[in-house]
Backbone as ProteinMPNN parsed JSONL, in Angstrom:
{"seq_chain_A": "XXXXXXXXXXXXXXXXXXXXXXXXXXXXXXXXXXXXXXXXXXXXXXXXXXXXXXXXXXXXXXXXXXXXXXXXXXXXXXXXXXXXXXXXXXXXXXXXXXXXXXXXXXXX", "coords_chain_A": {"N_chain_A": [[199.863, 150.378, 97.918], [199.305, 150.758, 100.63], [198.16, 153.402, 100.627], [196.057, 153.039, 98.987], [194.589, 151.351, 101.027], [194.464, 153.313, 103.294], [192.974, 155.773, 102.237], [190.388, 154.167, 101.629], [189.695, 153.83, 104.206], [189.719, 156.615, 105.144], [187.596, 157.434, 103.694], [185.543, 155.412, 104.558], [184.836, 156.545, 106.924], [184.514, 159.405, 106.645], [181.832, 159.125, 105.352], [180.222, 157.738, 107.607], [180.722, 159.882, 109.745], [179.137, 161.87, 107.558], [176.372, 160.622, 107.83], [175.887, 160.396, 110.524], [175.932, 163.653, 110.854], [173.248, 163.529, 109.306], [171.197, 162.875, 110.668], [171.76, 164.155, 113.036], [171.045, 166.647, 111.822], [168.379, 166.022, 111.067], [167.915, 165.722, 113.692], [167.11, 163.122, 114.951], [167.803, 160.658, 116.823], [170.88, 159.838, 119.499], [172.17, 163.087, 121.05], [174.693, 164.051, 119.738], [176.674, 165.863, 121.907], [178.508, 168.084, 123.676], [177.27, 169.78, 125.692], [175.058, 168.675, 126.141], [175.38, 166.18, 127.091], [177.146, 166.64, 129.281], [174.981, 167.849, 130.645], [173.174, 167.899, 133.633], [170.461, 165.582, 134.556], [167.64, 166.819, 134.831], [168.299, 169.296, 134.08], [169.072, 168.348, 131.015], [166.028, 167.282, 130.224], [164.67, 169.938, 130.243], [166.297, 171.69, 128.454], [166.749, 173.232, 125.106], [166.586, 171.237, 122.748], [167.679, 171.963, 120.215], [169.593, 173.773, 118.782], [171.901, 172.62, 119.972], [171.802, 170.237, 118.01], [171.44, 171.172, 115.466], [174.199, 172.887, 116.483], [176.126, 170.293, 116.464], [175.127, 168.53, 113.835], [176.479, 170.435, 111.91], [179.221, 170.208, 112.675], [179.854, 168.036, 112.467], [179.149, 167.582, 109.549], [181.262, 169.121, 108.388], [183.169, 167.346, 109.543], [183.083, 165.228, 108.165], [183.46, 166.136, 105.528], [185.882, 166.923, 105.678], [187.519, 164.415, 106.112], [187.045, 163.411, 103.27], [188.219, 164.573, 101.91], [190.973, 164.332, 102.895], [190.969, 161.693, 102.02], [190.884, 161.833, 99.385], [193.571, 163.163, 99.152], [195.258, 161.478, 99.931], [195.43, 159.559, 98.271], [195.957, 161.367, 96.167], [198.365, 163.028, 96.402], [199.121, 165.311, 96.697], [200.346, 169.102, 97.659], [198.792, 171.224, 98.399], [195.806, 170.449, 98.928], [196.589, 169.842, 101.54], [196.377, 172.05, 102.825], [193.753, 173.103, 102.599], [192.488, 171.291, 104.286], [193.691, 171.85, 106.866], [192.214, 174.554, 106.848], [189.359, 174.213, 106.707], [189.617, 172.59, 109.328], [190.748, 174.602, 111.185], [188.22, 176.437, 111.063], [185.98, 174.868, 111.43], [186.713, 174.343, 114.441], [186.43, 177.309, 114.964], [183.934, 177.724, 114.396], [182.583, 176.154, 116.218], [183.699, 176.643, 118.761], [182.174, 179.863, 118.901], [179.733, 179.135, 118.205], [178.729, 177.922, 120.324], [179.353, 180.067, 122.201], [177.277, 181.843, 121.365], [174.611, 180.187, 121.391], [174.807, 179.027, 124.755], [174.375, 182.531, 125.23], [172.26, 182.411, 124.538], [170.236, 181.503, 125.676], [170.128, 182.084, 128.77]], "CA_chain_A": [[198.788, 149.617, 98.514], [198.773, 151.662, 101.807], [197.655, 154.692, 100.011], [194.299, 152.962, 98.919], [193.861, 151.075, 102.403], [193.866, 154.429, 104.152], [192.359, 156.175, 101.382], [189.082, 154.151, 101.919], [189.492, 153.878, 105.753], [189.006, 157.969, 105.323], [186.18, 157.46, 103.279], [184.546, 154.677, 105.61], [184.785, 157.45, 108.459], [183.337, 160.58, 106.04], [180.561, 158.246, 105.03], [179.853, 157.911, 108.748], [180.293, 161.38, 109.884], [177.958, 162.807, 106.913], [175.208, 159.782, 107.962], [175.428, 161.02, 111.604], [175.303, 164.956, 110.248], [172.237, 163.941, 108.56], [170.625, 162.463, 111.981], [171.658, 165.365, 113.969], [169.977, 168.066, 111.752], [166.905, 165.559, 111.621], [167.041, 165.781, 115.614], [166.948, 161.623, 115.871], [169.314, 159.334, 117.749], [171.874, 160.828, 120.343], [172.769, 164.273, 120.667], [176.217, 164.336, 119.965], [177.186, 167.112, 121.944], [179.029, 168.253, 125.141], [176.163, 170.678, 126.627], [173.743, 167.822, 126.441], [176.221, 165.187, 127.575], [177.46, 166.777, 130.726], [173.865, 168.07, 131.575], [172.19, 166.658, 134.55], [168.885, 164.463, 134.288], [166.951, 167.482, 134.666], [168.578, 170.21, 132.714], [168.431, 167.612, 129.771], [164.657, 167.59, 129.878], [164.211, 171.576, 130.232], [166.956, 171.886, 127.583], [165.849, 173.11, 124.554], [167.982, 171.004, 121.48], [167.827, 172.247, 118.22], [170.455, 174.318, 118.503], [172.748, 171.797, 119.833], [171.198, 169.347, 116.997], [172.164, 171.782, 114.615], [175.865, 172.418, 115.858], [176.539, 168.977, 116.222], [175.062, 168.039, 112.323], [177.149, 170.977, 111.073], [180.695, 170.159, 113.162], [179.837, 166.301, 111.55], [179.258, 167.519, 108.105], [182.87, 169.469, 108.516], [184.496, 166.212, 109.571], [183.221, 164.552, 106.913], [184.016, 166.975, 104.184], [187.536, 167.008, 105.751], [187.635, 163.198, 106.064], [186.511, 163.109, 102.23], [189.388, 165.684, 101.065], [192.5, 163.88, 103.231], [190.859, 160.667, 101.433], [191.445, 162.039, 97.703], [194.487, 163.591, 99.195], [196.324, 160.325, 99.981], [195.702, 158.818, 96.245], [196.632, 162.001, 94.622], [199.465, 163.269, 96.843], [198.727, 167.279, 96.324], [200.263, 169.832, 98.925], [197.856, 171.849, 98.451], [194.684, 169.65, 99.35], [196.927, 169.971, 102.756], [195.97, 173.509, 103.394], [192.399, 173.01, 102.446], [191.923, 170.314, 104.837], [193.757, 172.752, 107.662], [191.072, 175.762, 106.534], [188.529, 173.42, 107.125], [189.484, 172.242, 110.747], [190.271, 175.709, 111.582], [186.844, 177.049, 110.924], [185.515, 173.853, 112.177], [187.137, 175.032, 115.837], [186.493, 178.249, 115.298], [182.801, 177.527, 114.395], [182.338, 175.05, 117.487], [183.486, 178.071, 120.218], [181.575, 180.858, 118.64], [177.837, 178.854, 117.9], [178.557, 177.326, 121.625], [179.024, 180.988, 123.191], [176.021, 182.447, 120.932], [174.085, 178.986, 122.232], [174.911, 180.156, 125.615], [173.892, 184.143, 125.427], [170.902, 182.937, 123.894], [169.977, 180.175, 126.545], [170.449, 182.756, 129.693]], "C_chain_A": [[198.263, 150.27, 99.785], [198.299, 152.404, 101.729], [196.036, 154.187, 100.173], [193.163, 152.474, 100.344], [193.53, 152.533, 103.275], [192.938, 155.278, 103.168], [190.601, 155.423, 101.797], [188.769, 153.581, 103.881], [189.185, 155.496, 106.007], [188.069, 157.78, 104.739], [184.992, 156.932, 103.775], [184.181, 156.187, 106.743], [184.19, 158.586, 107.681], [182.423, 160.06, 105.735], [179.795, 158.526, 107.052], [179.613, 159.077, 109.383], [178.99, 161.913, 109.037], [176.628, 161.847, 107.547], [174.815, 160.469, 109.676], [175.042, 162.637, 111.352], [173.741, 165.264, 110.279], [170.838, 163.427, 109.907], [170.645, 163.621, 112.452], [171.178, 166.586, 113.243], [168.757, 167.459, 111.551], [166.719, 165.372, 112.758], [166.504, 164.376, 115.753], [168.531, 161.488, 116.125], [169.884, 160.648, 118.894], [172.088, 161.894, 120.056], [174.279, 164.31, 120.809], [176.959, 165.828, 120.663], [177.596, 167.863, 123.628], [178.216, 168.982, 125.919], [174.886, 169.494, 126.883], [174.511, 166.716, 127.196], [176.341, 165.357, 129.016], [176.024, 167.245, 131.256], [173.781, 167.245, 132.215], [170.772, 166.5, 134.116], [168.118, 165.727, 134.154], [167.013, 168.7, 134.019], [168.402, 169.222, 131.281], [166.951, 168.089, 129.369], [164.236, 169.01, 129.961], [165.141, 171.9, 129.076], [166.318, 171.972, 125.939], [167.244, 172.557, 123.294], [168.527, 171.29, 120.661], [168.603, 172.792, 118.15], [171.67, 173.364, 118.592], [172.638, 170.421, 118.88], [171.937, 170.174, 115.8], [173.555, 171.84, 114.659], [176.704, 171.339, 115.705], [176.437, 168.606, 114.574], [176.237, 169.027, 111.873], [178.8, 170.623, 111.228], [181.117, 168.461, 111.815], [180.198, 166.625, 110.483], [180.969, 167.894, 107.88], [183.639, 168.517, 108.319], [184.236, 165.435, 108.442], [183.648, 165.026, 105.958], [185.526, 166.621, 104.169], [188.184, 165.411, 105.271], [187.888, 162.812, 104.325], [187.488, 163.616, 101.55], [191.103, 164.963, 101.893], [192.012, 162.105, 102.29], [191.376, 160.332, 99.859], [192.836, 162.564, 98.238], [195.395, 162.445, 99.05], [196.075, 159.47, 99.048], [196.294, 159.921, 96.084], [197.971, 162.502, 95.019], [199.987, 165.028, 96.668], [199.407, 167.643, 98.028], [199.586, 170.406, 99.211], [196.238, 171.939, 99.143], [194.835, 170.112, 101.273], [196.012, 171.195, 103.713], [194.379, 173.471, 103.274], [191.957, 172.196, 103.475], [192.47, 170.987, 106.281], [192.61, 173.813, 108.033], [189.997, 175.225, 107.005], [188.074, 172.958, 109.234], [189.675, 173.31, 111.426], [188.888, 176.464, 112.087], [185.903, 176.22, 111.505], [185.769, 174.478, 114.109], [186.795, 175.734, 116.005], [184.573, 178.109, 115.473], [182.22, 177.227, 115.402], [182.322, 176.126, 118.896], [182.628, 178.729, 119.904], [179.801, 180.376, 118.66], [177.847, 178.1, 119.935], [178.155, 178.926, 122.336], [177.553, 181.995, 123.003], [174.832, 181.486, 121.825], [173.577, 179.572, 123.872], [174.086, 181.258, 126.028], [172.49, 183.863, 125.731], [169.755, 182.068, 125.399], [170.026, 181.386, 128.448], [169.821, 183.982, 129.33]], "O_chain_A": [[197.061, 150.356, 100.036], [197.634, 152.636, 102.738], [195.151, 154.57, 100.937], [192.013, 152.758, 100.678], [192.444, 152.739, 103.816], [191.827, 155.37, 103.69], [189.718, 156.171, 102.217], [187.783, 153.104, 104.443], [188.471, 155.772, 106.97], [187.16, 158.047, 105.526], [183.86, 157.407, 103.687], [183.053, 156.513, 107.112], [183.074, 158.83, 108.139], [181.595, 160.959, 105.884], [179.034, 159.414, 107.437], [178.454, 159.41, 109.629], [177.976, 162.313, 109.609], [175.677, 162.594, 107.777], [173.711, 160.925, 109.973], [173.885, 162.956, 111.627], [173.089, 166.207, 110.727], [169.66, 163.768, 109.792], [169.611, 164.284, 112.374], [170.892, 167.569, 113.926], [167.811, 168.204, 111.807], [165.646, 164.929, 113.166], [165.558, 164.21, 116.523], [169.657, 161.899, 115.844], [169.518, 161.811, 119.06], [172.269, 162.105, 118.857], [174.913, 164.561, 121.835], [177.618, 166.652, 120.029], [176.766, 168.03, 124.522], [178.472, 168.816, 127.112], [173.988, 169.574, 127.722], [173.881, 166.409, 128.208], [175.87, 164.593, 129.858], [175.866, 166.997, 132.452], [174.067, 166.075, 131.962], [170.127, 167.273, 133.407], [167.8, 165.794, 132.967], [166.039, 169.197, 133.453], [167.477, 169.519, 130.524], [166.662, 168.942, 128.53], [163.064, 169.112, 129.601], [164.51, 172.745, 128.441], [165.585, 171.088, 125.497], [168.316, 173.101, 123.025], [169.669, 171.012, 120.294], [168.959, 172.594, 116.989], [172.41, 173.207, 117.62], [173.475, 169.545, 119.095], [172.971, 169.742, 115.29], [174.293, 171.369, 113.794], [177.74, 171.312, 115.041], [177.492, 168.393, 113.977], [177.156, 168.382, 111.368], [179.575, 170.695, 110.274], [181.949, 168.089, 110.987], [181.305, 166.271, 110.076], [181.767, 167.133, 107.334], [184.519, 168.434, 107.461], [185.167, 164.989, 107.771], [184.387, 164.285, 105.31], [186.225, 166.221, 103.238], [189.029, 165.213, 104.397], [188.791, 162.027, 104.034], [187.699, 163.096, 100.454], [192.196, 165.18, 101.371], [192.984, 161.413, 101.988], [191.902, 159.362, 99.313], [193.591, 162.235, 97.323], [196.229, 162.415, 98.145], [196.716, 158.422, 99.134], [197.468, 159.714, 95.777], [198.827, 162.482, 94.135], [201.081, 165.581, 96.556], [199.238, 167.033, 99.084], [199.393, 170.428, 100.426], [195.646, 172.897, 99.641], [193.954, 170.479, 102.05], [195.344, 171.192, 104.748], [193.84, 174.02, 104.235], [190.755, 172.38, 103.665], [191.646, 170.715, 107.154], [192.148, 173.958, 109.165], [189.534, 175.877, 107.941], [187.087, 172.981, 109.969], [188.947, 173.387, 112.416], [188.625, 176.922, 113.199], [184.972, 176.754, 112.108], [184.854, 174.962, 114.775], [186.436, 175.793, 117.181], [184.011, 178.369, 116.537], [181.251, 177.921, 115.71], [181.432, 176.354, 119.715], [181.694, 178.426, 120.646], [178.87, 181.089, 119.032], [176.794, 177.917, 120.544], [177.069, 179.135, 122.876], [176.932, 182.619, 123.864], [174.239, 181.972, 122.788], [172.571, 180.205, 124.194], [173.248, 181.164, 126.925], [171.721, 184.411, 126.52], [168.615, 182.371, 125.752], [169.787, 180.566, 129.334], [169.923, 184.967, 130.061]]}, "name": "protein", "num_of_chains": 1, "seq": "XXXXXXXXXXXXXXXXXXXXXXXXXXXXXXXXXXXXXXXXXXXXXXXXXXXXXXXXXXXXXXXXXXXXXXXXXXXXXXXXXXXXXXXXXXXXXXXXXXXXXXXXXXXX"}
């Protein structure tokens, strides 16, 4: 019974993630994203978004994918799924430094 309760408590939360995703590469609502967050009032408005629109939708889509793969994981009970859902948050991390310091270069 615990299996399926968490099972669709990951799926509530990848549902959510991909719905925000799909916001942040259409550039409405909040920018989810720590360079726009900590800006001040006036870097905001000179700030140009789309990039941080973009890595925000793509980090989202990640968590959701991941969210969506530990969700089938805990019905089916695979070790394997494990490592896939590691690979994932890896590249997710690794993704997140590297489009921030490109971001960055490009921004300066």
């Amino acid at each position: 019974m615990e299996n399926i309760i968490g099972s669709i408590i990951m799926s509530i939360l990848a549902i959510l993630c991909i719905l925000i995703s799909y916001r942040q590469f259409k550039e409405k609502g909040f920018l989810f994203n720590n360079a726009y967050i900590f800006a001040s009032k006036e870097e905001r408005e000179s700030m140009d978004r789309t990039p941080h629109y973009k890595q925000s939708g793509i980090v989202f889509l990640l968590m959701g994918i991941t969210s969506l793969i530990i969700a089938v994981d805990v019905i089916i009970k695979t070790s394997w799924l494990y490592y896939c859902e590691l690979a994932i948050i890896a590249g997710m991390i690794v993704y997140a430094i590297v489009s921030s310091v490109k971001i960055e270069k490009r921004t300066k």
